[in-house]
TORGU-317423 format. One record per residue (C-alpha): residue number from 0; x, y, z. Coordinates in nm, 2 decimals, always signed. Example, Ala and Ser with C-alpha at 12.3 -4.5 7.8 and 13.67 -1.06 7.14 Angstrom:
// TORGU-317423
<seq = 0 c1 = +1.23 c2 = -0.45 c3 = +0.78> $
<seq = 1 c1 = +1.37 c2 = -0.11 c3 = +0.71> $
This chain:
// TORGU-317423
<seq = 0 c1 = +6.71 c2 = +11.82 c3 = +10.27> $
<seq = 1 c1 = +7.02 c2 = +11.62 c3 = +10.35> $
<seq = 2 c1 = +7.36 c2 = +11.68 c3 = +10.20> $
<seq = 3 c1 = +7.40 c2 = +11.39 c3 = +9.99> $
<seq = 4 c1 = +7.04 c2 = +11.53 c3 = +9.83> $
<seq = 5 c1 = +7.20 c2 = +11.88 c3 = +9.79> $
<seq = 6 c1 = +7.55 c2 = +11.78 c3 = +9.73> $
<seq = 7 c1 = +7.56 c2 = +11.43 c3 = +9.61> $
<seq = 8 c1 = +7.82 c2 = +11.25 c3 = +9.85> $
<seq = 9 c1 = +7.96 c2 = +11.32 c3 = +10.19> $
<seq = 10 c1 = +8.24 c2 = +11.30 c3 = +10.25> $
<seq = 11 c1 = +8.43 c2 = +11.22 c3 = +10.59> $
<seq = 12 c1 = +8.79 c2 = +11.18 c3 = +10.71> $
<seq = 13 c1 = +9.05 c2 = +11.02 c3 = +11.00> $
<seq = 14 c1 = +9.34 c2 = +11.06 c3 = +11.12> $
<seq = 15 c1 = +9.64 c2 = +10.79 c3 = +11.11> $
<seq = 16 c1 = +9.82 c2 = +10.70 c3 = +11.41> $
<seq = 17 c1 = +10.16 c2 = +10.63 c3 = +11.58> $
<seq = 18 c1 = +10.16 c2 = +10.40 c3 = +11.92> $
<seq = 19 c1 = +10.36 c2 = +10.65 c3 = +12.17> $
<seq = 20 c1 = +10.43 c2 = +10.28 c3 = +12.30> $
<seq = 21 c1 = +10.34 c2 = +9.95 c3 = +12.22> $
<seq = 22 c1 = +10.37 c2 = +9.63 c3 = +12.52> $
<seq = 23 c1 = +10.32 c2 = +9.28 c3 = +12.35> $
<seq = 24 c1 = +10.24 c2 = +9.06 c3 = +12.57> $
<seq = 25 c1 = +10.15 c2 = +8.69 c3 = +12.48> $
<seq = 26 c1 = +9.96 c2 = +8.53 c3 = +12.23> $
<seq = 27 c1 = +9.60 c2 = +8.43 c3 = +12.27> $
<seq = 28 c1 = +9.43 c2 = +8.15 c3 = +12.14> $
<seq = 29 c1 = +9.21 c2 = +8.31 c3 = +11.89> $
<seq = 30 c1 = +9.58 c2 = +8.43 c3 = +11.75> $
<seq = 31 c1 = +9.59 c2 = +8.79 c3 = +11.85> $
<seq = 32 c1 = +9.78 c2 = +8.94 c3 = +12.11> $
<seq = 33 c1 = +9.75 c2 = +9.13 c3 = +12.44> $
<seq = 34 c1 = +9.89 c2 = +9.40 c3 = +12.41> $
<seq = 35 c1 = +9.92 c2 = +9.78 c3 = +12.63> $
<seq = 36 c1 = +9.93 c2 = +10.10 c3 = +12.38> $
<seq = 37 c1 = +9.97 c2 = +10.43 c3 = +12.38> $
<seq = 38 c1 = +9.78 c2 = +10.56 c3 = +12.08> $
<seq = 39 c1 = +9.85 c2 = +10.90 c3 = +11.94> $
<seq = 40 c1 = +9.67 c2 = +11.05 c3 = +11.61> $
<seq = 41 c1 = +9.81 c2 = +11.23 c3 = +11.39> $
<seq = 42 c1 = +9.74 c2 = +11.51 c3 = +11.10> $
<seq = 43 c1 = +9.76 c2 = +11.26 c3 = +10.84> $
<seq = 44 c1 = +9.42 c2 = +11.23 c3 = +10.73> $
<seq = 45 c1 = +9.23 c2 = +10.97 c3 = +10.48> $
<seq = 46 c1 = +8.94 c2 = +11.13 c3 = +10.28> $
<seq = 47 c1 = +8.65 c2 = +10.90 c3 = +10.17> $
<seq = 48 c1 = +8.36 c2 = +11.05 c3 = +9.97> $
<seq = 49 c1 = +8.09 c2 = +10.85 c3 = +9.98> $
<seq = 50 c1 = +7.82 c2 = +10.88 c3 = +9.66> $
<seq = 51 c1 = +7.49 c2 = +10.70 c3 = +9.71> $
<seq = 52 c1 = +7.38 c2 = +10.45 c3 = +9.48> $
<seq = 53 c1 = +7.04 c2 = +10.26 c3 = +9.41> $
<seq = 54 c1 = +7.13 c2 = +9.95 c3 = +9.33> $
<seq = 55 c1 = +7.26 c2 = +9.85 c3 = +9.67> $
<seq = 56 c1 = +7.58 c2 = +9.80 c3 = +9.52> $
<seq = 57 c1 = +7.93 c2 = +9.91 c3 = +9.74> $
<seq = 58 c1 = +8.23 c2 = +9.99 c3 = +9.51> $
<seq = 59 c1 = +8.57 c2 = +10.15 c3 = +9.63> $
<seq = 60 c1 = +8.79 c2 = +10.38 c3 = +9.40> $
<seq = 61 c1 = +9.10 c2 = +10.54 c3 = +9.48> $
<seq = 62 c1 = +9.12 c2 = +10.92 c3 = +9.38> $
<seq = 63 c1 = +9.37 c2 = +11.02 c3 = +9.14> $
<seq = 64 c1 = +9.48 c2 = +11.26 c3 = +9.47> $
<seq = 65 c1 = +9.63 c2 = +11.01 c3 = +9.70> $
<seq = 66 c1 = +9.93 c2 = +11.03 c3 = +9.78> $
<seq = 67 c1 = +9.99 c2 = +10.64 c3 = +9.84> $
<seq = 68 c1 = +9.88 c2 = +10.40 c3 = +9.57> $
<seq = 69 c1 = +10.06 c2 = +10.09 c3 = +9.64> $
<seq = 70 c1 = +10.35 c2 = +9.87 c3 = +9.80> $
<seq = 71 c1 = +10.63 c2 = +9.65 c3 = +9.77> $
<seq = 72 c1 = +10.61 c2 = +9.38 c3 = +9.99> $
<seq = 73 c1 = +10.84 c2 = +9.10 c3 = +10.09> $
<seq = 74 c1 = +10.82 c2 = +8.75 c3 = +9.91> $
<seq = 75 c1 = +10.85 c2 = +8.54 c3 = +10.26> $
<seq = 76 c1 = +10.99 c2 = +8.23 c3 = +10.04> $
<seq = 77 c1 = +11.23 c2 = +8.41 c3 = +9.78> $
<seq = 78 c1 = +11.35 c2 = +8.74 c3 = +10.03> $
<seq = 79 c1 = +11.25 c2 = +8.97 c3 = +9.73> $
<seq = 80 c1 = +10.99 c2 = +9.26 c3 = +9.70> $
<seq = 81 c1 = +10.71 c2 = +9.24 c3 = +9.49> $
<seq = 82 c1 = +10.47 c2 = +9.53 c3 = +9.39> $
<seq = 83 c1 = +10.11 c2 = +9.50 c3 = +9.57> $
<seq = 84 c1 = +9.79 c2 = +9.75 c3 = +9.49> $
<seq = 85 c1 = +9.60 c2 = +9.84 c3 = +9.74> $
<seq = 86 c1 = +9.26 c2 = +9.59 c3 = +9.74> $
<seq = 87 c1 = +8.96 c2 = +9.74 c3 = +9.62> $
<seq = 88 c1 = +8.75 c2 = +9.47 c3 = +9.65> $
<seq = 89 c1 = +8.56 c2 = +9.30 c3 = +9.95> $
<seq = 90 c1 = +8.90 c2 = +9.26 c3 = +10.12> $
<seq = 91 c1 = +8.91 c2 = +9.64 c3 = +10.16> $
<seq = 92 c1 = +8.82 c2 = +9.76 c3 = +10.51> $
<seq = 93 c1 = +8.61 c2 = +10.06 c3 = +10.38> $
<seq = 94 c1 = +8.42 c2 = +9.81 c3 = +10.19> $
<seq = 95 c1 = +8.41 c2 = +9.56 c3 = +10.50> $
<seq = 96 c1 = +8.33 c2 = +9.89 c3 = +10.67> $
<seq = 97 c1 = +7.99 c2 = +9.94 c3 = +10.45> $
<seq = 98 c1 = +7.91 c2 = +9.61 c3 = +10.43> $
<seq = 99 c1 = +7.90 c2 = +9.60 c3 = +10.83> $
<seq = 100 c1 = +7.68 c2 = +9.90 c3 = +10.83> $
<seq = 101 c1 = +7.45 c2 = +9.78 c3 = +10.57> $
<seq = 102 c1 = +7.39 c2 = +9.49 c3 = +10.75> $
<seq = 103 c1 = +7.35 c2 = +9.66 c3 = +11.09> $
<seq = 104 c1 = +7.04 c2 = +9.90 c3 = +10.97> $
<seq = 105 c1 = +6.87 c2 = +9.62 c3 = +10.73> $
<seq = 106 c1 = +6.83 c2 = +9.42 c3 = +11.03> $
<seq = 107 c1 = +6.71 c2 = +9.75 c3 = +11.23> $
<seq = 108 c1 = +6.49 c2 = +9.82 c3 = +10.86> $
<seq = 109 c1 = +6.34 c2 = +9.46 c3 = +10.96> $
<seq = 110 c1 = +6.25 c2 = +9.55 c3 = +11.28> $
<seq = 111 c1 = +6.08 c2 = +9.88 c3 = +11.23> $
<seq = 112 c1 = +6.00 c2 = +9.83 c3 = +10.85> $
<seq = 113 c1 = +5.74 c2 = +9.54 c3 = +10.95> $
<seq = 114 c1 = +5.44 c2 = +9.68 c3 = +10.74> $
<seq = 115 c1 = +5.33 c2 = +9.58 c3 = +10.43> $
<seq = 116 c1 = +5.45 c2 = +9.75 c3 = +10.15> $
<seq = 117 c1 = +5.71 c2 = +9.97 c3 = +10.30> $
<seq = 118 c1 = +5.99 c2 = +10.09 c3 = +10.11> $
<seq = 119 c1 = +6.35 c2 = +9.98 c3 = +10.23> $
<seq = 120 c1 = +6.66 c2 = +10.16 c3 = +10.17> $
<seq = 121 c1 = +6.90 c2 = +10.01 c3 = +9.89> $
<seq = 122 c1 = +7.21 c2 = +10.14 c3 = +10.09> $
<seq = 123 c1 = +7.39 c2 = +10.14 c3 = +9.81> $
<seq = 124 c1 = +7.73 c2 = +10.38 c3 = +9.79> $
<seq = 125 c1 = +8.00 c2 = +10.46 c3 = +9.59> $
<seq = 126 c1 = +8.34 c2 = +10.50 c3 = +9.78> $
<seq = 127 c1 = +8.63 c2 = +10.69 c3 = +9.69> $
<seq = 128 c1 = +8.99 c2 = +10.68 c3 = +9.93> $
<seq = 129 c1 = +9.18 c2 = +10.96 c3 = +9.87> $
<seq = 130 c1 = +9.51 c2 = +10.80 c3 = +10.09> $
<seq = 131 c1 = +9.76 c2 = +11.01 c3 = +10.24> $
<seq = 132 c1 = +9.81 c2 = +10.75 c3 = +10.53> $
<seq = 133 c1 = +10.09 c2 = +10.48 c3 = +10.42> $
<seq = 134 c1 = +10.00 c2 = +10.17 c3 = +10.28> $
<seq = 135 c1 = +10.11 c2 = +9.88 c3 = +10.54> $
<seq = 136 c1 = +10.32 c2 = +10.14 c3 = +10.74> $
<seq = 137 c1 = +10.15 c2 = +10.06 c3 = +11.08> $
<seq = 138 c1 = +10.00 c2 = +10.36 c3 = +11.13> $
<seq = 139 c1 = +9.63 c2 = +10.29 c3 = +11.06> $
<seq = 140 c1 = +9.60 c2 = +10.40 c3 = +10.68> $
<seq = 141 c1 = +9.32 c2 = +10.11 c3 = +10.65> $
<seq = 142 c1 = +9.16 c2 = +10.16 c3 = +11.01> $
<seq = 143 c1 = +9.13 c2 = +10.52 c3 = +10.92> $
<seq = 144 c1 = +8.94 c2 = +10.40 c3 = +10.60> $
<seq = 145 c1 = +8.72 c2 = +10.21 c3 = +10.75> $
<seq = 146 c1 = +8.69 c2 = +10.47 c3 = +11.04> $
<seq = 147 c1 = +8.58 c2 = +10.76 c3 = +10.79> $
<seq = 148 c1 = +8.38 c2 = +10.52 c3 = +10.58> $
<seq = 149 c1 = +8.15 c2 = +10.41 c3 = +10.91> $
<seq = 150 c1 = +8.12 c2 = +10.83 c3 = +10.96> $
<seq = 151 c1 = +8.00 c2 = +10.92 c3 = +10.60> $
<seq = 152 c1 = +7.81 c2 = +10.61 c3 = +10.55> $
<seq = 153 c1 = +7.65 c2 = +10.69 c3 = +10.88> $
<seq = 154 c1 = +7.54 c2 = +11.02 c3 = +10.72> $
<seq = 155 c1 = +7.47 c2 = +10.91 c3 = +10.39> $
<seq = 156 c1 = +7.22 c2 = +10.66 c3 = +10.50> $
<seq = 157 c1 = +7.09 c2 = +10.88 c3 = +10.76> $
<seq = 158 c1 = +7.16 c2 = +10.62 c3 = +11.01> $
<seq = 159 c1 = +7.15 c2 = +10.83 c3 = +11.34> $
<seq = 160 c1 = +7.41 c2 = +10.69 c3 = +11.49> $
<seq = 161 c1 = +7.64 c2 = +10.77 c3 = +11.77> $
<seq = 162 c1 = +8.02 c2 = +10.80 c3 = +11.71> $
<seq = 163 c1 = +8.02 c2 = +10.55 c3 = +12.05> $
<seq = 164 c1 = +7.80 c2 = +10.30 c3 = +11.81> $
<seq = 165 c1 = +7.99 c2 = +10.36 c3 = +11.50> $
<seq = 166 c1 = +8.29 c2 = +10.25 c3 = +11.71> $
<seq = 167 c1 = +8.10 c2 = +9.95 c3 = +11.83> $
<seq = 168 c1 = +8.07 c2 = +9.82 c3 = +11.49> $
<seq = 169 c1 = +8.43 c2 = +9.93 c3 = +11.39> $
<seq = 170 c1 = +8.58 c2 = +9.70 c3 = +11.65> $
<seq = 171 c1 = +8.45 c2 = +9.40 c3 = +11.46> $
<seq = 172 c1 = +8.72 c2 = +9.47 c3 = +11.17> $
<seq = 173 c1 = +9.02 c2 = +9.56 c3 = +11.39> $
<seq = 174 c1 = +9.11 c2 = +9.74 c3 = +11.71> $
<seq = 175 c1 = +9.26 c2 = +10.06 c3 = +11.57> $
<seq = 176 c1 = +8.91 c2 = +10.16 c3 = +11.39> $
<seq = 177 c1 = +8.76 c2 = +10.27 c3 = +11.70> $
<seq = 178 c1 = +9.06 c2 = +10.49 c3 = +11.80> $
<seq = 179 c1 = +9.03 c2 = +10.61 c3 = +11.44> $
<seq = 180 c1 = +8.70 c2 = +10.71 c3 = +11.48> $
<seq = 181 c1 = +8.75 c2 = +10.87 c3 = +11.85> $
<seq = 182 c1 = +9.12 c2 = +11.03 c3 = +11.76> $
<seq = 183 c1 = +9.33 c2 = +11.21 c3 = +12.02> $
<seq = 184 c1 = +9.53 c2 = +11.00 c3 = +12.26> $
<seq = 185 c1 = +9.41 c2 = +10.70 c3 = +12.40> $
<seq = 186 c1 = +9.54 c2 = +10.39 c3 = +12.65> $
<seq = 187 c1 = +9.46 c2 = +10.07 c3 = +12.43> $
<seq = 188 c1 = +9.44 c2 = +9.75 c3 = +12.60> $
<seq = 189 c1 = +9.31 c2 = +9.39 c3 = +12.53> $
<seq = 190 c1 = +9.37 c2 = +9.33 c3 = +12.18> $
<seq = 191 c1 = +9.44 c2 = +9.73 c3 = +12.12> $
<seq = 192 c1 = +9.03 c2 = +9.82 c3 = +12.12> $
<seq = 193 c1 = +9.01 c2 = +9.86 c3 = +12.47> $
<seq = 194 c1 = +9.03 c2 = +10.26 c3 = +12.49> $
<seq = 195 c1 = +9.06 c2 = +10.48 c3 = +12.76> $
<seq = 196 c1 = +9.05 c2 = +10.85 c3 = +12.62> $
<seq = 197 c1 = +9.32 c2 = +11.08 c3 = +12.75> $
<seq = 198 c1 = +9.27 c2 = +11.43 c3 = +12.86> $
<seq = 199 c1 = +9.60 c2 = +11.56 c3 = +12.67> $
<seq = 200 c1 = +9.68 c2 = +11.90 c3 = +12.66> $
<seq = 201 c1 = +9.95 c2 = +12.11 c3 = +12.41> $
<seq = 202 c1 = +10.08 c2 = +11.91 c3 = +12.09> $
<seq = 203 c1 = +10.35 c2 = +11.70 c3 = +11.97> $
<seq = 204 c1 = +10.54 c2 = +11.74 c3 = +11.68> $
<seq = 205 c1 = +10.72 c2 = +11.41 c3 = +11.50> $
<seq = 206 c1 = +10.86 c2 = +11.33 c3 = +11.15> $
<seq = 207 c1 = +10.70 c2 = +11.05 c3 = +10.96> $
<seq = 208 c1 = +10.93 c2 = +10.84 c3 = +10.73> $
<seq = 209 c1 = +10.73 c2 = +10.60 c3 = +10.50> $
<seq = 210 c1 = +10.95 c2 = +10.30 c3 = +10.41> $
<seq = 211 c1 = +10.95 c2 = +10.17 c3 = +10.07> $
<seq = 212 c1 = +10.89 c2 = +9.81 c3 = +10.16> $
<seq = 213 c1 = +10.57 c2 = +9.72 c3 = +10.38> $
<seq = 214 c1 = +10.55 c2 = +9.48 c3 = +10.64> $
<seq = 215 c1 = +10.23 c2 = +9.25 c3 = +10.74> $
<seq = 216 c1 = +10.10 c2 = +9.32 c3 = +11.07> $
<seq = 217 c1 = +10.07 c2 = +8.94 c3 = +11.13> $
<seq = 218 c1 = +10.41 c2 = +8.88 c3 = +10.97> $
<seq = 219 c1 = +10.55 c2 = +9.12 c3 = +11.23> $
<seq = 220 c1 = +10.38 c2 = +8.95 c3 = +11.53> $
<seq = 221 c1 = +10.49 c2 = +8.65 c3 = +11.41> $
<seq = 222 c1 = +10.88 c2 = +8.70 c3 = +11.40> $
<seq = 223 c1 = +10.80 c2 = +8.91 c3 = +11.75> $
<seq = 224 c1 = +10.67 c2 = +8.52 c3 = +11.90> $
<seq = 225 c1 = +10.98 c2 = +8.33 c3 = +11.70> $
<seq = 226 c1 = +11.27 c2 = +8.57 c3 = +11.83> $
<seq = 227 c1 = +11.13 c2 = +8.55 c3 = +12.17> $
<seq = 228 c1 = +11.10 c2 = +8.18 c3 = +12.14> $
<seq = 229 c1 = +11.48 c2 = +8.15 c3 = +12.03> $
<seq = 230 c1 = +11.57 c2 = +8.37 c3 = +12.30> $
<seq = 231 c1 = +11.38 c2 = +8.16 c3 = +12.58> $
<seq = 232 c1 = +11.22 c2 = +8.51 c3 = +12.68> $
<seq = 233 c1 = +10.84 c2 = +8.44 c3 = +12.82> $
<seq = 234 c1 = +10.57 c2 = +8.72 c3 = +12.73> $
<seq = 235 c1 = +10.48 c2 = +8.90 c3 = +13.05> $
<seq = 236 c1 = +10.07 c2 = +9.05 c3 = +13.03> $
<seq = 237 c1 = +10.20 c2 = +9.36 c3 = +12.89> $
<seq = 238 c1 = +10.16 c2 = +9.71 c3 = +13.09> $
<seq = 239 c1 = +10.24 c2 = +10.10 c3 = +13.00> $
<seq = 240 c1 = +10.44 c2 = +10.33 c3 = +13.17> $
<seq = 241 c1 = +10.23 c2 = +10.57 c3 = +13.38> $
<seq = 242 c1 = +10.52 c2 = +10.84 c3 = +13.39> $
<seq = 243 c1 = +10.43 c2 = +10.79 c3 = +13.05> $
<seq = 244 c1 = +10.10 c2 = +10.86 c3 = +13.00> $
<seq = 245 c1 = +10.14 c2 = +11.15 c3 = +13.20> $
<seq = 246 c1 = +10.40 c2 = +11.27 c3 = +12.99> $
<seq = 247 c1 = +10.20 c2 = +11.23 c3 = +12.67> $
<seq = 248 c1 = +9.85 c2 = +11.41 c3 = +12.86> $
<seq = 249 c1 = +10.10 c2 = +11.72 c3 = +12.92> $
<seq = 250 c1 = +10.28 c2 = +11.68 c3 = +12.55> $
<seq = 251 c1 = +10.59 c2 = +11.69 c3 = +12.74> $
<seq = 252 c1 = +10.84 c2 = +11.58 c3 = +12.48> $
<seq = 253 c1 = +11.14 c2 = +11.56 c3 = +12.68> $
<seq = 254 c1 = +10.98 c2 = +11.30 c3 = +12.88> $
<seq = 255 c1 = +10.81 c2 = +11.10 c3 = +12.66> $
<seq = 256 c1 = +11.21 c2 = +11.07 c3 = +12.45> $
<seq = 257 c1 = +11.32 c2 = +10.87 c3 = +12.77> $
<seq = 258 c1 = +11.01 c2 = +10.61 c3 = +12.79> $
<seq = 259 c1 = +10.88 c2 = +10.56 c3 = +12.44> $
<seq = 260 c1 = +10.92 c2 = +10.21 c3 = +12.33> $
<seq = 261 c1 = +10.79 c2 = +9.98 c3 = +12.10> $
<seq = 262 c1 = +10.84 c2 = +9.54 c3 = +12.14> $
<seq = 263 c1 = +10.77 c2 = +9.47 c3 = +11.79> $
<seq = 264 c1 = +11.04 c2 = +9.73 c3 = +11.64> $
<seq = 265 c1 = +11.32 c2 = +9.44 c3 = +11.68> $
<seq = 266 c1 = +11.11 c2 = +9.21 c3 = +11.47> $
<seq = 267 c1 = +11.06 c2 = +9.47 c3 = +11.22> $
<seq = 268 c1 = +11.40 c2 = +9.56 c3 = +11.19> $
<seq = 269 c1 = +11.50 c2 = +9.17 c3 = +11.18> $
<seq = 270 c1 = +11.24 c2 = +9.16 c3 = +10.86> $
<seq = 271 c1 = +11.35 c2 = +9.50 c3 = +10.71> $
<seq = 272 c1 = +11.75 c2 = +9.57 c3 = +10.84> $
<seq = 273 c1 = +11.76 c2 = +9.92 c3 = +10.62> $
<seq = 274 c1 = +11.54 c2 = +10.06 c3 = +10.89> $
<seq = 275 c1 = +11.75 c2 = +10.06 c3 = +11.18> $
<seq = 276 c1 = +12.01 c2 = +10.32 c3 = +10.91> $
<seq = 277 c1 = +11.74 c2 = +10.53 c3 = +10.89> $
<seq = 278 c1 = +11.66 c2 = +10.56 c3 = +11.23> $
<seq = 279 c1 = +12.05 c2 = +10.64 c3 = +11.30> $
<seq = 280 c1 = +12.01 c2 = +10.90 c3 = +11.05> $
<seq = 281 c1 = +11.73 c2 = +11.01 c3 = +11.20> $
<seq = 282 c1 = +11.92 c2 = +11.09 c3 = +11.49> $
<seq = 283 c1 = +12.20 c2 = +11.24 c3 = +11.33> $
<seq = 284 c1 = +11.96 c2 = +11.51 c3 = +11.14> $
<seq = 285 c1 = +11.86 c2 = +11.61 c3 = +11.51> $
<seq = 286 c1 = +11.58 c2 = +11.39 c3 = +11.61> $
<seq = 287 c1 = +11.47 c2 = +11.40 c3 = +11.96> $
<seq = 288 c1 = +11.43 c2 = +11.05 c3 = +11.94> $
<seq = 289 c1 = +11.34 c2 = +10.78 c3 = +11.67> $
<seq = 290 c1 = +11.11 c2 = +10.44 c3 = +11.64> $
<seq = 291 c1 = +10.93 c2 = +10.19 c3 = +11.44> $
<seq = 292 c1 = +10.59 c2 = +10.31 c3 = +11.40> $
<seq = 293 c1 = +10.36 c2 = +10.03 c3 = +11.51> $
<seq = 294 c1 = +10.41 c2 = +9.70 c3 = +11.31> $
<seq = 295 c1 = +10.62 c2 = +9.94 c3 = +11.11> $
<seq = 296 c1 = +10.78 c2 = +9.97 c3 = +10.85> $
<seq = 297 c1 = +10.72 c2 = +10.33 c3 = +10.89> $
<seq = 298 c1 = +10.93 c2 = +10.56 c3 = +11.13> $
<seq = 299 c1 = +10.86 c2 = +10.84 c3 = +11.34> $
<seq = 300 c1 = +11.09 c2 = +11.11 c3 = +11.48> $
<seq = 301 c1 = +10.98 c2 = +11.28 c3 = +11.75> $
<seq = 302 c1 = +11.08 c2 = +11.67 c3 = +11.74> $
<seq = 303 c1 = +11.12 c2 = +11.97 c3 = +12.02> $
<seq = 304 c1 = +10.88 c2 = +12.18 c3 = +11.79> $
<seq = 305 c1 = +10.71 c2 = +12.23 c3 = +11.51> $
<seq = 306 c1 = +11.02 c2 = +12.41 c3 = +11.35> $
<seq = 307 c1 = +11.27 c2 = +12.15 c3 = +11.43> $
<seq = 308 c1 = +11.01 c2 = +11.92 c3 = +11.29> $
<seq = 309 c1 = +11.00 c2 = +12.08 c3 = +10.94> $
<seq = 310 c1 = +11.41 c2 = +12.11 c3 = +10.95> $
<seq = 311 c1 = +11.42 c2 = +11.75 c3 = +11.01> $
<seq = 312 c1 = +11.22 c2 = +11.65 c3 = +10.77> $
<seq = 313 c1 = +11.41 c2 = +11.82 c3 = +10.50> $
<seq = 314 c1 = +11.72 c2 = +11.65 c3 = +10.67> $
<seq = 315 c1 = +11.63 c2 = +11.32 c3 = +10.59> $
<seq = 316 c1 = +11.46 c2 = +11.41 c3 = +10.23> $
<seq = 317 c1 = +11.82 c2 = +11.49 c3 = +10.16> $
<seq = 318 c1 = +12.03 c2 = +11.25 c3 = +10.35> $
<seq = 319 c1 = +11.80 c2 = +10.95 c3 = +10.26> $
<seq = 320 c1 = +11.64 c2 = +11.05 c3 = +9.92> $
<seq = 321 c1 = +11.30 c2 = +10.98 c3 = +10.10> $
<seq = 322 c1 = +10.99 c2 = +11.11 c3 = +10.16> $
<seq = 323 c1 = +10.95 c2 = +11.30 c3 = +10.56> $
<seq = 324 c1 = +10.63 c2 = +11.42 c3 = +10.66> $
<seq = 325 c1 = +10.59 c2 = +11.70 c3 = +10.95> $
<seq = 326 c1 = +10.29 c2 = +11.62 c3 = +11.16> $
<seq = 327 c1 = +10.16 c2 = +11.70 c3 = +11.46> $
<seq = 328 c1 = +9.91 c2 = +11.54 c3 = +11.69> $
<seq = 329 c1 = +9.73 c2 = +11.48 c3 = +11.93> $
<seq = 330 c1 = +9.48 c2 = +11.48 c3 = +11.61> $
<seq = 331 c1 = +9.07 c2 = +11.52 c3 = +11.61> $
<seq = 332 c1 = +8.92 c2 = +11.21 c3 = +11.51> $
<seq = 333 c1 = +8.67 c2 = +11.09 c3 = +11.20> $
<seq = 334 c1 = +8.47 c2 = +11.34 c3 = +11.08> $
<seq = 335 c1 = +8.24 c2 = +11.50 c3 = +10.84> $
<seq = 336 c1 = +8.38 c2 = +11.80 c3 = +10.65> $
């Protein structure tokens, strides 16, 4: 008997992520960019329970438990924020995510399923995000959907598929799904989906600051490519530090404070100036050190310990009036529970 039979869902999670460091390098023609990462998950994890259905059907829900609902974003032509919900629709990844998976085993079905009269699966599923990853905070919130999604679907539809394969299909929706899927640490190259898994050792403890503004990857890339342009700066093919790398395999915090770095935190800061305040207060409360998540708008603070990571974060509840979330990494990747 299979769980879904005895239970009636599976359900799977992934971890979000921070980028230790992030090289942009220059942008290709299919609009992307090369980049060099250093990926690093976290214990922020997103929960999708996935319900069979027969109808072939795919809906997404979000559970009343999440923790992030929605965003304000900013209006590029009027400099305001407006409110945006989360998409639960086909332009949600853990949809795309089910879609993608549905496709891949009716076309195996098609192969195998050649005699007449066999039954074919409806691969039908009910999906339901519980988010605790931030909306548009560049660290993965969506990846990790799509990540978990791949994982319980996987299951669900007793697809027997590898976590390597799941992660083949999950590059086709972005590069961060597959480090979602894998977790840990991980060198990214080409476009991010290039892994190469790290052997780390001991953790990391940082301070996660959700803004209350969000920021479009694309948007972010963008204003990387215009204030490079204005500066007459040329985009080198981008490269990570191997003192580094080391660094982060070992979990050696002092070292990693000196070469962290991240090329698109100017051109998140240029969109959202209230962030480079909070990264001085950051500071002030005792951070080790303190950067733009990603694409950002979400900060991390990287701590000596897992003590002066919870008296930070209580630092900048009160200094800022936000919300600072302890974590530690380097994090297991999707997984059923």
């Amino acid at each position: 008997m299979r769980d879904s039979e005895l239970f009636g869902h599976v359900t799977a999670v992934a971890p979000g992520k921070v980028n230790l460091s992030l090289r942009v390098g220059p942008a290709r023609s299919d609009g992307y960019h090369e980049v060099a990462t250093l990926y690093y998950a976290v214990s922020l994890y997103e929960e999708v329970v996935a319900s069979p259905r027969s109808d072939g059907a795919i809906t997404v829900s979000l559970s009343e438990r999440s923790s992030f609902t929605s965003v304000e974003h900013q209006d590029p032509l009027s400099g305001g924020t407006v409110p945006a919900q989360m998409p639960l629709d086909k332009n949600n990844l853990a949809h795309q995510a089910a879609v993608l998976l549905r496709r891949a085993l009716q076309e195996r079905d098609a192969a195998t399923l050649s005699f007449p009269g066999a039954e074919r699966p409806s691969y039908g599923v009910d999906l339901t995000i519980t988010k605790n990853v931030p909306i548009a905070g560049g660290m993965g919130g969506g990846s990790a959907d799509a990540a978990a999604t791949l994982v319980a679907c996987s299951a669900l539809w007793e697809a027997g598929l590898t976590k390597e394969q799941l992660a083949d299909l999950g590059a086709r929706l972005g590069a961060d799904v597959p480090f979602a899927i894998f977790g840990g640490a991980a060198v990214g190259q080409g476009i991010g989906d290039n892994l190469s898994p790290l052997l780390a050792r001991g953790e990391l403890h940082l301070v996660i600051v959700p803004a209350r503004t969000g920021l479009s990857t694309p948007e972010v890339y963008k204003k990387l490519d215009s204030m490079r342009e204005l500066a007459g700066l040329r985009a080198d093919q981008p490269e990570l530090d191997d003192d580094l790398v080391r660094a982060a395999c070992a979990a050696d915090a002092e070292m990693i404070t000196t070469l962290m770095s991240n090329d698109l935190q100017a051109a998140a800061v240029a969109m959202l100036p209230e962030l480079d305040d909070m990264m001085d207060a950051g500071m002030a409360e005792g951070a080790m050190q303190g950067m733009v998540s990603g694409s950002g708008p979400t900060l991390m603070f990287l701590a000596r310990d897992a003590s002066a990571a919870s008296q930070l974060a209580t630092g900048l509840q009160e200094r800022l009036d936000v919300w600072a979330i302890p974590v530690s990494g380097p994090a297991a990747g999707a997984r059923l529970l």
